[in-house]
C-alpha positions as CSV (number, residue, x, y, z in Angstrom):
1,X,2.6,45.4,2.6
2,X,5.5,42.8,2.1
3,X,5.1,39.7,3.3
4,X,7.7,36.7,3.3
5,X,6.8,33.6,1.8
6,X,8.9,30.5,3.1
7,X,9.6,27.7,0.9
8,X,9.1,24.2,2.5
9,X,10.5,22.2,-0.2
10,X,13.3,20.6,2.2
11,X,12.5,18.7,4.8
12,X,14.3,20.3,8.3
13,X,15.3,23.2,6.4
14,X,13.9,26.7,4.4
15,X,14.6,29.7,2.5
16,X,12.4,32.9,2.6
17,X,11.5,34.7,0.0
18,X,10.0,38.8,0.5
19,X,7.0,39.3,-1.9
20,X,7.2,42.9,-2.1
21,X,4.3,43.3,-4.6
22,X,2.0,40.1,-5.4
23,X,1.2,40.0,-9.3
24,X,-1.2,36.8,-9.1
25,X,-2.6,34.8,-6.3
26,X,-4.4,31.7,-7.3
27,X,-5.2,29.4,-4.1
28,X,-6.9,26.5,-5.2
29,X,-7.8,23.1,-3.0
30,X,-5.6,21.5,-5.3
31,X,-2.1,24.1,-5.4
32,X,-1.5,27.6,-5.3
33,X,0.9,29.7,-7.9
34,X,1.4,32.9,-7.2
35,X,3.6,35.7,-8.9
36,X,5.5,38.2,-6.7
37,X,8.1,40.8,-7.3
38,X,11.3,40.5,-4.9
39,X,13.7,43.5,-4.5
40,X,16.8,41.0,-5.6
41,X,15.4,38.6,-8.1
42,X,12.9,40.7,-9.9
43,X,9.4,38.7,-10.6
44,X,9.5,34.7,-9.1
45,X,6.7,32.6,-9.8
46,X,5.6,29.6,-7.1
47,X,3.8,26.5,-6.9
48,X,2.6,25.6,-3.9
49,X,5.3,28.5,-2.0
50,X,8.2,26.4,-4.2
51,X,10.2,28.5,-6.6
52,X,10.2,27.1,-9.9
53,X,11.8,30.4,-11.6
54,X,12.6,34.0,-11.5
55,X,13.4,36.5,-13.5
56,X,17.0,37.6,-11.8
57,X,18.5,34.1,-11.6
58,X,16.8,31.9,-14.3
59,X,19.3,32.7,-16.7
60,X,21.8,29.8,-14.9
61,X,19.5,26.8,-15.5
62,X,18.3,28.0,-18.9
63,X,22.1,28.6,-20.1
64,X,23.5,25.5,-18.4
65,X,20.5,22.9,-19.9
66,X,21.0,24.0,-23.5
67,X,24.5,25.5,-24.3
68,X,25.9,22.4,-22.6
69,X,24.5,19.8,-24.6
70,X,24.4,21.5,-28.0
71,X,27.8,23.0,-28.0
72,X,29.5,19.6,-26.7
73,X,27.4,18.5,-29.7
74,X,28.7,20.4,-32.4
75,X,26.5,20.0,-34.7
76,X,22.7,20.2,-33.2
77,X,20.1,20.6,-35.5
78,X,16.9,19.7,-33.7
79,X,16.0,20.1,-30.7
80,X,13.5,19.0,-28.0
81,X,12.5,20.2,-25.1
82,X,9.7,18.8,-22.9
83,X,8.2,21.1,-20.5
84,X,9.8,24.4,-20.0
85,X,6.3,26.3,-20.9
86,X,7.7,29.6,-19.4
87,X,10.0,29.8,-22.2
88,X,13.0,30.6,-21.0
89,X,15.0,27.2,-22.3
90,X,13.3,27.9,-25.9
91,X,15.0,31.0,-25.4
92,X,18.2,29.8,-25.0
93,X,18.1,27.1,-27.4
94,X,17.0,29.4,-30.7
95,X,20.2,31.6,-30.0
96,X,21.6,29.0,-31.5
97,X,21.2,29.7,-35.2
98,X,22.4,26.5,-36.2
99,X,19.5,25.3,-34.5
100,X,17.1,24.0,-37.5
101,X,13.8,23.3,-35.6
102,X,12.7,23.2,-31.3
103,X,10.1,20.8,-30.4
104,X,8.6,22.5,-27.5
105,X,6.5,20.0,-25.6
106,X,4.2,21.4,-22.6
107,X,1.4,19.2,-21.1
108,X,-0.7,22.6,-20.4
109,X,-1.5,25.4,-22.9
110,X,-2.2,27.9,-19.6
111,X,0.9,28.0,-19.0
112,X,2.3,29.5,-22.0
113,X,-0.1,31.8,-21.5
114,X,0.2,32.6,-18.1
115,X,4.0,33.3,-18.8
116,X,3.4,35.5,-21.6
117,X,1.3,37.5,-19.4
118,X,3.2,37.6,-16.3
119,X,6.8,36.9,-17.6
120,X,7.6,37.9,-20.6
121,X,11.0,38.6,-19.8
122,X,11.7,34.9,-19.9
123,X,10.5,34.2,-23.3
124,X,11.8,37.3,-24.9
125,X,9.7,36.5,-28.0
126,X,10.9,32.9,-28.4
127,X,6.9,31.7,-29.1
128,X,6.8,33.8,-32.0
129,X,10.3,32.1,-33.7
130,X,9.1,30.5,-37.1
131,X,11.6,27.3,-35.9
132,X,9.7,26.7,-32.6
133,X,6.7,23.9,-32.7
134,X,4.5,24.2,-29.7
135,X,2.8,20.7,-28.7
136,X,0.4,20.6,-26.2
137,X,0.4,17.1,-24.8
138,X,1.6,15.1,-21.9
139,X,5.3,14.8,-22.6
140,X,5.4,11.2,-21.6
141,X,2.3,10.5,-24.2
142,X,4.5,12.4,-26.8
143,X,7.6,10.3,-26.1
144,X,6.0,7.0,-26.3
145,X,4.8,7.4,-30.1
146,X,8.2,9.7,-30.8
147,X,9.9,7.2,-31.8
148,X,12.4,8.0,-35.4
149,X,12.0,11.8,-34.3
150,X,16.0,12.1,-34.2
151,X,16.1,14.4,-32.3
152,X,20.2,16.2,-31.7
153,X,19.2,17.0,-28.3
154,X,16.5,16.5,-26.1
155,X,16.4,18.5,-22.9
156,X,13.7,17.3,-20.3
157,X,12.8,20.7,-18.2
158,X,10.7,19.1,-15.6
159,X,9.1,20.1,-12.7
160,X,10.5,17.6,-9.4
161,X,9.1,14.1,-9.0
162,X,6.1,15.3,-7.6
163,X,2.6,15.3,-9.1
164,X,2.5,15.7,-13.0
165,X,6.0,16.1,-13.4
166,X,6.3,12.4,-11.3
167,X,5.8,10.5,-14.7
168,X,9.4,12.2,-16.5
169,X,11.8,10.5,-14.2
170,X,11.0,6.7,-14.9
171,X,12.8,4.5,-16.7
172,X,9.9,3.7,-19.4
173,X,9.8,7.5,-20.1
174,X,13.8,7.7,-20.6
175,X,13.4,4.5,-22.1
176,X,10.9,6.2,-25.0
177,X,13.1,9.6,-25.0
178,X,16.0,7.6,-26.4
179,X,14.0,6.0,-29.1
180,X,13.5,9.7,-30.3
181,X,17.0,10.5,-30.5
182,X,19.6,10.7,-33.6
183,X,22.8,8.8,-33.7
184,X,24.9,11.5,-31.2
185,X,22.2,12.4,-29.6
186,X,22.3,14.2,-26.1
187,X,19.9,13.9,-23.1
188,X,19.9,16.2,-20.2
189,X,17.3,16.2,-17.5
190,X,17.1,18.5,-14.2
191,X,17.5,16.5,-11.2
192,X,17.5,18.9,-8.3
193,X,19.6,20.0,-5.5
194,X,21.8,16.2,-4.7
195,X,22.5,17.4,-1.3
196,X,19.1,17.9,-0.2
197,X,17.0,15.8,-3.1
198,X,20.0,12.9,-3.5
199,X,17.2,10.6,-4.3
200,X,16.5,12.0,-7.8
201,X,19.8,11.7,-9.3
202,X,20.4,8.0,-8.2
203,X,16.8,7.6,-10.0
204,X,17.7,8.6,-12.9
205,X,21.7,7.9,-13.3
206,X,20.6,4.4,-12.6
207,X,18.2,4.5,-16.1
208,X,20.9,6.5,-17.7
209,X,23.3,4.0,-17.4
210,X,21.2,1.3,-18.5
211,X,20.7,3.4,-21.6
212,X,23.6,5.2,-22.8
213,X,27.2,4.7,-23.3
214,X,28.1,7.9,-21.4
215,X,25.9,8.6,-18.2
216,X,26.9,11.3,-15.3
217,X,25.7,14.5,-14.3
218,X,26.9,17.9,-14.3
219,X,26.6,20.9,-11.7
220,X,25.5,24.7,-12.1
221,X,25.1,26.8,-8.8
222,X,21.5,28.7,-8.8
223,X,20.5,30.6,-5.8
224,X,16.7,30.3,-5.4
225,X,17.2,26.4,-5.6
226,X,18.9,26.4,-2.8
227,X,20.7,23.6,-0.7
228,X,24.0,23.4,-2.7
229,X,24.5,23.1,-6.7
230,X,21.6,21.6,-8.8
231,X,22.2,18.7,-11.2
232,X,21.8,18.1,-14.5
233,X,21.8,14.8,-15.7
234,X,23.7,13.5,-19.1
235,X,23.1,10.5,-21.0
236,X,24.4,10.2,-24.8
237,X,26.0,7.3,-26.9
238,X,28.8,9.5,-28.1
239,X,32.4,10.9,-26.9
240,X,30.8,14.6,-26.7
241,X,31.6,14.8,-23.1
242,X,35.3,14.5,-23.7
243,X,35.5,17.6,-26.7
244,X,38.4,19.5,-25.7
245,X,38.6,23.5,-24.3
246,X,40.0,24.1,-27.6
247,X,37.2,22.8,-30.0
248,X,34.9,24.5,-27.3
249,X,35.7,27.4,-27.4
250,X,36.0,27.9,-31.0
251,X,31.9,26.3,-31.4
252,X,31.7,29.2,-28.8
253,X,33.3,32.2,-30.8
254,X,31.3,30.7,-33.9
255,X,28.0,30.8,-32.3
256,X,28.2,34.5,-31.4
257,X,26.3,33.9,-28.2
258,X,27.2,36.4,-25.2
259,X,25.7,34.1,-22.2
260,X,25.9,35.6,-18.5
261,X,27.1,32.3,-17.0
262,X,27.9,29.9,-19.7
263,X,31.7,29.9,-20.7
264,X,33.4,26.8,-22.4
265,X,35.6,26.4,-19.2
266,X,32.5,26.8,-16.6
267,X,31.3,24.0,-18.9
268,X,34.3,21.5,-18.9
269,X,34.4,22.2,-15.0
270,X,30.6,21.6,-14.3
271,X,31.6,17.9,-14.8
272,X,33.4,17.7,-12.1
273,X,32.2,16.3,-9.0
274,X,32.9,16.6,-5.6
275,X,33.0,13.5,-3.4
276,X,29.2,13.3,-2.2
277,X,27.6,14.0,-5.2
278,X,29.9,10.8,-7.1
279,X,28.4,8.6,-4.3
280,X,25.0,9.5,-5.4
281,X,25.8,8.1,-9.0
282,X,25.7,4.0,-8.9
C-alpha cells in the first residue's frame, strides 16, 4: 500500500511526499532513512522524513553547485567536494574533462555504499573515475590540516545545520576551506531554502565576506526543497562572477556538456536576487 510521508522540516508548514514502494526502512532511536519510489520523482531518499535527494529532481542542485563555479572559473583543475557521498556532484564535476583530479570528502563510508546500492542512478559510475580520491574523514578534520591543497574549486555539499552537518557552516571551518584554496579559487556552499531557513545564509554570507573579496549567493529553483528557490553561497578572491555571456558560453560549447538545467544565461541570472533574499545578505 502507499503511504504519504510528510516532511516537517519547516516549522508551520509541509510538503507530502507518496511512497508508492519502500526500498529501505531503517528506524533507529537516533534517525530514520528510508528509500521510497514516488510516481513523479522516481527513488527519494530521507532522513528523518527530510528529503535530502531524488532521483527526478537532483539533477538542479548537482548542475547548479558545480557548472557554476567551474565554468565562471575557466580554468578549474582540481576540485573538492566535501560531502556529497551519494555521488551525484562527483558526477557533475568529472564531466568536466578539464577537470584534473576531485577530492571527494565523506565523513561516512556507508554511505557511498548505501547509494551504490540503492541509487545508482546518481553516481552513474563516477566512484569508479581514475581522477576521483575518496576520503573518508570528517570534512572539517580534513579542512583543518588542508592547508596548500590549492584547490580550483571547493564545493561544500552539506547536509543543513543540524547534527553532523552543524560543524560546515562556521566560520573556523570556512576559515580552514580557504587556506586550501589556489589563487582564483571558488567556494560554493548549499544554504537552504532563504525564505523558510533565512538564518543559514546570513550565517554564512557574514563569514564569506570576512573572507573573500567577492561574497553573495546565487539561486536555483528545486522542487522537493520546497519553500521558494534554494541558495547557494559564493565566496572567491577573483572577478569570476563578472565573466561575460559571451566568454560563458563559449567555456560552454568547449566543454561539450549537454546539462538539463544549466545554460550560461540561467547562470548569469541565478545571481540575481530578489528583494528579500538581498536583505538576508549583511
Amino acid at each position: 500500500m502507499s503511504e504519504w510521508i510528510r516532511e516537517p522540516l519547516h516549522d508551520g508548514w509541509a510538503q507530502t511526499l507518496r511512497a508508492d514502494e519502500t526500498l529501505f526502512d531503517s528506524a533507529t532511536e537516533h534517525q530514520r532513512l528510508r528509500v521510497f519510489e514516488n510516481a513523479r520523482f522516481g527513488r527519494i531518499l530521507t532522513l528523518d522524513d527530510v528529503v535530502q535527494t531524488t532521483e527526478g529532481d537532483n539533477f538542479i542542485y548537482h548542475e547548479m553547485m558545480t557548472h557554476v563555479p567551474i565554468l565562471a572559473h575557466g580554468a578549474a583543475k582540481r576540485v573538492c567536494i566535501v560531502g556529497g557521498g551519494d555521488g551525484g556532484m562527483a558526477r557533475e564535476v568529472l564531466r568536466h574533462s578539464s577537470v584534473e583530479q576531485v577530492t571527494m570528502v565523506e565523513i561516512d563510508a556507508g554511505v557511498v555504499e548505501f547509494s551504490k546500492r540503492y541509487l545508482p542512478m546518481l553516481s552513474q559510475g563516477a566512484f569508479e573515475d581514475p581522477r576521483l580520491d575518496l576520503v573518508i574523514a570528517d570534512g572539517a578534520d580534513f579542512m583543518r590540516n588542508a592547508e596548500g591543497e590549492e584547490f580550483d574549486v571547493i564545493i561544500i555539499d552539506s547536509t543543513d545545520p543540524i547534527g553532523p552537518g552543524e560543524v560546515l557552516f562556521t566560520d573556523t571551518f570556512y576559515g580552514h576551506a580557504k587556506r586550501a584554496m589556489a589563487a582564483g579559487g571558488i567556494m560554493v556552499t548549499q544554504n537552504g531554502v532563504p525564505f523558510m531557513q533565512g538564518d543559514e545564509l546570513t550565517g554564512t554570507m557574514r563569514a564569506f565576506q570576512a573572507l573573500f573579496d567577492d561574497a553573495t549567493c546565487y539561486l536555483a529553483t528545486i522542487p522537493t526543497y520546497a519553500g521558494g528557490p534554494m541558495a547557494f553561497g559564493w565566496g572567491t578572491d577573483s572577478t569570476a562572477r563578472s565573466v561575460s555571456l559571451c566568454e560563458l558560453q563559449e567555456r560552454f560549447a568547449k566543454s561539450g556538456l549537454e546539462p538539463d538545467y544549466y545554460t550560461p544565461d540561467v547562470h548569469q541570472a541565478a545571481f540575481a536576487l530578489p528583494g528579500y533574499v538581498q536583505k538576508l545578505i549583511p
